[in-house]
N, C-alpha and C positions, 0 to 999 in steps of 0.2 A: 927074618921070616918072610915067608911069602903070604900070598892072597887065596881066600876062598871063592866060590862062586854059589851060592846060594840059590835055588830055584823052589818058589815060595809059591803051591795053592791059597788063593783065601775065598771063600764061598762067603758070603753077604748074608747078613741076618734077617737080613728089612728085604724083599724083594720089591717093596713099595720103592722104593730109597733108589734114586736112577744110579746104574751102576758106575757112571763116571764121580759121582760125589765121594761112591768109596773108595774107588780108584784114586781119587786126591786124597782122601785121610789116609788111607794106605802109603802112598807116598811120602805124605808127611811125617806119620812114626819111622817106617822102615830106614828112612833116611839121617836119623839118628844112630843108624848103627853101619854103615858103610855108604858105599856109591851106587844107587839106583840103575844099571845097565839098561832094564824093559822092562816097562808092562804090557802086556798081554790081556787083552776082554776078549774070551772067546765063548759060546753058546755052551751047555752044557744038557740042556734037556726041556723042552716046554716051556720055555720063553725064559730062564733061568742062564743065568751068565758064571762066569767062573774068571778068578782075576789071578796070572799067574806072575808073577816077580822075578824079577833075576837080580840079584844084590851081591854086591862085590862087599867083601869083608876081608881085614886083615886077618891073619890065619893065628894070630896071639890070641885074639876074641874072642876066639869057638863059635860052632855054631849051638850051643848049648846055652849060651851066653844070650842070643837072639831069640832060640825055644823058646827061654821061660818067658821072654817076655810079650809071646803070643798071648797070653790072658788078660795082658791091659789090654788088649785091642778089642774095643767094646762094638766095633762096626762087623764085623765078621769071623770066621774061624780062620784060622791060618797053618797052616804043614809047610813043613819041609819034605819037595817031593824027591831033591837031586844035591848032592854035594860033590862040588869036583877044586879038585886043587890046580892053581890059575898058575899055569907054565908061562914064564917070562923070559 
């Protein structure tokens, strides 16, 4: 089987919380479930950050398998914005 590529919004719960801390715990879970490619902190609106993910995943896994486990992630919300199958 081949590989997925995953592109992951997560929006921060705490905007108190500097957005690089959740950028590491974000790294941290995500990276139980494949290979971390990028992160991305870009602005989103009035001082407000948006942290976007590119996670490589084998394509046995699903990315369904990844979803659910968006709700342990007690730092912020998390979506799947892009799913693309990784040509080798």
């Amino acid at each position: 089987m081949g590989k997925i590529v995953l592109k992951i919004k997560v929006l921060p719960k705490d905007v108190s919380t500097p957005i690089e801390d959740v950028a590491s715990k974000v790294r941290d879970f995500l990276s139980n479930f494949g290979a971390i490619y990028r992160i991305e902190i870009q602005p989103l609106a009035f001082g407000l950050n948006v942290i976007f993910v590119t996670l490589v995943i084998e394509e046995s896994l699903g990315s369904s398998h990844v979803e659910e486990s968006f709700k342990d992630f007690k730092d912020g919300e998390m979506s799947i914005t892009d799913i693309t199958r990784m040509v080798e």
